[in-house]
C-alpha positions in Angstrom: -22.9 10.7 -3.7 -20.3 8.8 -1.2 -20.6 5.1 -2.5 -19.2 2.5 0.5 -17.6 -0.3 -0.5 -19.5 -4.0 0.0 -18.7 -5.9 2.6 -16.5 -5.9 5.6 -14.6 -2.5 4.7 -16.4 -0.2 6.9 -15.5 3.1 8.1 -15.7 2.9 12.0 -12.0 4.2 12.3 -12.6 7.2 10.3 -15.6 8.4 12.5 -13.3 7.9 15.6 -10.0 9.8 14.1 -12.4 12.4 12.9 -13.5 12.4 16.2 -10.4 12.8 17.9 -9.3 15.4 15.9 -12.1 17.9 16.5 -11.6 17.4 20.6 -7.8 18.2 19.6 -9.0 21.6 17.8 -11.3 22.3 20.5 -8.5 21.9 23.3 -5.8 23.8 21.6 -6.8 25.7 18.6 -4.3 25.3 15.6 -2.2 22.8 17.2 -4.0 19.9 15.5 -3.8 20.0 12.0 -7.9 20.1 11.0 -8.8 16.5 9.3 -7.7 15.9 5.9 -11.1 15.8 3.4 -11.4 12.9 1.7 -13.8 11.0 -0.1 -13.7 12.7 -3.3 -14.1 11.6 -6.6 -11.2 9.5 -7.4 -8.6 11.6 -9.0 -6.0 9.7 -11.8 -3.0 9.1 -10.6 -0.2 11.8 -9.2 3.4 10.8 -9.6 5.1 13.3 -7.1 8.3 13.7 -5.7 7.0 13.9 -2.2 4.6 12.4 -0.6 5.9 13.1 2.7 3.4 13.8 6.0 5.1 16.0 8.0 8.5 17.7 8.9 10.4 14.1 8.5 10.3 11.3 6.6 9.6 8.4 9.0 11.6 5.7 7.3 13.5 2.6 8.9 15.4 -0.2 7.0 13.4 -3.1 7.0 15.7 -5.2 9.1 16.2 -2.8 11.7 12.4 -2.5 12.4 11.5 -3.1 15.8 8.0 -1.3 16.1 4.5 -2.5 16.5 3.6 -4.5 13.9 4.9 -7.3 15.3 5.0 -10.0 12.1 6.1 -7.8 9.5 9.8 -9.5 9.7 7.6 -12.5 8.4 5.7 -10.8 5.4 8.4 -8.2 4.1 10.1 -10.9 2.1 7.3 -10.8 -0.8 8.1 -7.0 -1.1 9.9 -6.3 -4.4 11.8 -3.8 -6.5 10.0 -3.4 -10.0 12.6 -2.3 -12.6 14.2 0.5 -10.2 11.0 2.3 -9.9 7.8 0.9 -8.3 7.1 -1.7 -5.4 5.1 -5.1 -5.8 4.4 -7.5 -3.1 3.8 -11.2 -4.1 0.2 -11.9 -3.2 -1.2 -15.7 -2.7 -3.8 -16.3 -5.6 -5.8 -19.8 -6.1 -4.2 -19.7 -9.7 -1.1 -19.2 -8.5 1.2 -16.4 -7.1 1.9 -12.8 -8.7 2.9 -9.7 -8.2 1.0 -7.2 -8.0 1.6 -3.2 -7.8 0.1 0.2 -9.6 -1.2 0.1 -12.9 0.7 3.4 -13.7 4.1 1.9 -13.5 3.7 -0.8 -16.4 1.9 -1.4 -19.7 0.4 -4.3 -20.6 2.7 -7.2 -21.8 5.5 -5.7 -20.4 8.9 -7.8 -19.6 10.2 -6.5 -16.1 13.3 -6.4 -14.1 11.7 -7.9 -9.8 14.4 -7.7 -7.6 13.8 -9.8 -4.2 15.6 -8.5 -1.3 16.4 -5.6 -2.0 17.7 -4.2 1.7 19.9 -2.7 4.0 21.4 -5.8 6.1 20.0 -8.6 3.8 18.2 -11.3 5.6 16.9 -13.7 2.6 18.5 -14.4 -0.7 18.9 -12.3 -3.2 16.8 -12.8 -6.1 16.5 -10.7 -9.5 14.0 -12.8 -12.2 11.8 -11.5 -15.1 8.1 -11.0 -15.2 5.2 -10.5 -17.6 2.3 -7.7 -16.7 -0.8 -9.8 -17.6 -3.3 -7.3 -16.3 -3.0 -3.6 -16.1 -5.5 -0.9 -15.5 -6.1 2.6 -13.6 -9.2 2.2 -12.1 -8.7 0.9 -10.2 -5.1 1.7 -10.6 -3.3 -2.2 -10.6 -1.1 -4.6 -12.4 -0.4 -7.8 -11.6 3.1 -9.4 -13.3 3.7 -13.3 -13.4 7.3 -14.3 -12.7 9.4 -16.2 -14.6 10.9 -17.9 -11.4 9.0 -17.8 -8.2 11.3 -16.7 -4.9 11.3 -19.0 -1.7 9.2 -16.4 0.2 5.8 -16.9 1.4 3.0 -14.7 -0.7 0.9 -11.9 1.3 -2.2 -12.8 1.5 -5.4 -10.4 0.8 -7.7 -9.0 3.4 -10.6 -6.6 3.7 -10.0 -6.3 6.9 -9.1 -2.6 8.4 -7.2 -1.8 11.6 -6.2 1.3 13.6 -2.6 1.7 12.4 -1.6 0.6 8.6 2.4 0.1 7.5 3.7 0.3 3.7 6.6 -1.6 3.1 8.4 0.1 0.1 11.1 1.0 -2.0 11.0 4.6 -2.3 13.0 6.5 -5.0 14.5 2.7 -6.0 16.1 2.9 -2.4 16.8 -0.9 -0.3 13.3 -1.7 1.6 12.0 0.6 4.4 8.8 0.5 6.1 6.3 3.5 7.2 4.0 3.4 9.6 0.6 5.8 9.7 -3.0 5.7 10.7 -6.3 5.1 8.9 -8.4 7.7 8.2 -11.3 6.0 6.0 -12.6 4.1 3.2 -15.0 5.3 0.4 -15.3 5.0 -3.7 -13.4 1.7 -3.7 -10.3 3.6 -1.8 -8.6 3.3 1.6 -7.1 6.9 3.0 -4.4 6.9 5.5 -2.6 10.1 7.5 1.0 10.5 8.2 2.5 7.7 6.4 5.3 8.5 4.4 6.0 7.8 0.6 8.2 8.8 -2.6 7.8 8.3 -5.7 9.3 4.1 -6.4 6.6 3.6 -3.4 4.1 3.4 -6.0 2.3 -0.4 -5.9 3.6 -0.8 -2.4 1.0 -3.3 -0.5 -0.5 -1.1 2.7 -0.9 -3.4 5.6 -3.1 -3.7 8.5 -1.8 -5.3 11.6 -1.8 -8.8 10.4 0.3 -7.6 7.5 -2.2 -8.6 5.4 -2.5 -6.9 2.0 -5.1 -4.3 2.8 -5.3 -2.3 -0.6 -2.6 -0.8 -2.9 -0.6 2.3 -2.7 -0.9 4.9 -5.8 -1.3 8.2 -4.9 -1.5 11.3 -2.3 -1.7 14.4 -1.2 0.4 15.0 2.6 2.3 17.4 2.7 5.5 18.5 5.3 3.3 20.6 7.8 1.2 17.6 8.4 -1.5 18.6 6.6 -3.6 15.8 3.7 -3.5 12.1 3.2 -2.2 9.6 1.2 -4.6 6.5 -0.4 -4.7 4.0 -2.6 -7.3 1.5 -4.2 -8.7 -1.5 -1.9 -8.0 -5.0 -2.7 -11.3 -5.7 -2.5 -12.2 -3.6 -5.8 -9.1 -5.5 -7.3 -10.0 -8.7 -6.6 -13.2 -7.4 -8.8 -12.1 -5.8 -11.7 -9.1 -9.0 -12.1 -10.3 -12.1 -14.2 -6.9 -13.5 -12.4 -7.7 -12.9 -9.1 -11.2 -14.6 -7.7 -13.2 -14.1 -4.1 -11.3 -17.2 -2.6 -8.4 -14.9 -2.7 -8.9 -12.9 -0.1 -8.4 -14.8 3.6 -11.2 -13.2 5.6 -14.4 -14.2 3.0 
């Protein structure tokens, strides 16, 4: 049975892409690709080379981004390199500010390598520190590492809140900080889909943001492909916020 998640992370999106998509069918046959089926039973997590949705990778450097999302030159600063082959974002959290990112990229008690800044055209300081992973699990699929020294960024902050289009802001293959644009699909068994928003393997833990560039839920895992076809997902901050004994209710903005 389809569980929802509680709360304010509803699925009204999904119903109208879904919707959308079957007038596109219905118009002009195979030119739009049928809608992806989610809402599965969450799978473990898949470690691809590509998780590319459609023909091209949609990538730009951060600081040449000039799209929609309007604040994101604000909020890409807590994005982070972890030890050449994951993302983090720094997240705001009443008992103080961590990293957090995908449980299948660290062990508990690990000491890692955050590199701050990491970019094409670097706009902020530069800042490589230590951290230690003081929670780890796979489902849902999060860590969250405390730094040895804190950056002069400002933390994301954590939100249930869905919206239309969703960005990841990422490191893919280790690469300097890039950011991806896609649509929501929908949300069910504690996860939040999304269509045609690119990834590779190093975007792993990378915060997917809604409009506001709050932290929406984390990447982990997918299934696009280059003719269009699938989606990617990852788990909702919501469910994190749940399973953490770090992180409490207070922590995310909209309750």
């Amino acid at each position: 049975m389809v569980r929802q998640p509680p709360g304010s992370f509803t699925t009204p999106w999904g119903l109208i892409l879904a919707g959308t998509v079957l007038l596109g069918v219905t118009a002009c046959g195979d030119a739009v690709p049928a809608a992806p089926l989610v809402c599965s039973d969450p799978k473990q997590p898949e470690v691809r080379s590509l998780w590319q949705c459609g023909p091209s990778l949609d990538f730009t450097p951060i600081n040449r981004y000039q799209g929609e999302f309007a604040d994101v030159q604000d909020r890409e600063d807590a994005v982070v390199l972890v030890e050449g082959r994951c993302t983090g974002t720094l997240i705001e959290a009443s008992a103080g500010p961590v990293v957090i990112t995908a449980g299948h990229c660290v062990g508990l008690g690990d000491r890692l390598l955050l590199v701050f800044n990491f970019e094409d055209e670097p706009d902020g300081d530069p800042l490589i520190t230590e951290g230690t992973v003081i929670e780890q699990a796979l489902e849902p699929d999060y860590a969250l590492i405390q730094l040895d020294v804190l950056p002069a960024v400002t933390p994301a902050l954590l939100t249930t809140q869905v919206s239309e289009r969703l960005a990841i802001i990422q490191h893919p293959r280790g690469y300097p900080k890039v950011i991806a644009e896609g649509s929501f699909l929908d949300s069910c068994n504690q996860l939040v889909y999304y269509t045609d928003l690119d990834t590779l393997v190093g975007s792993s833990g990378a915060g997917v943001l809604n409009r506001q560039g709050h932290l929406l839920g984390i990447h982990t895992d997918g299934d696009c492909d280059e003719k269009g076809g699938g989606s990617n997902r990852g788990w909702t901050a919501e469910v994190i916020v749940e399973a953490s004994p770090y992180l409490q209710s207070v922590d995310i903005a909209d309750r």
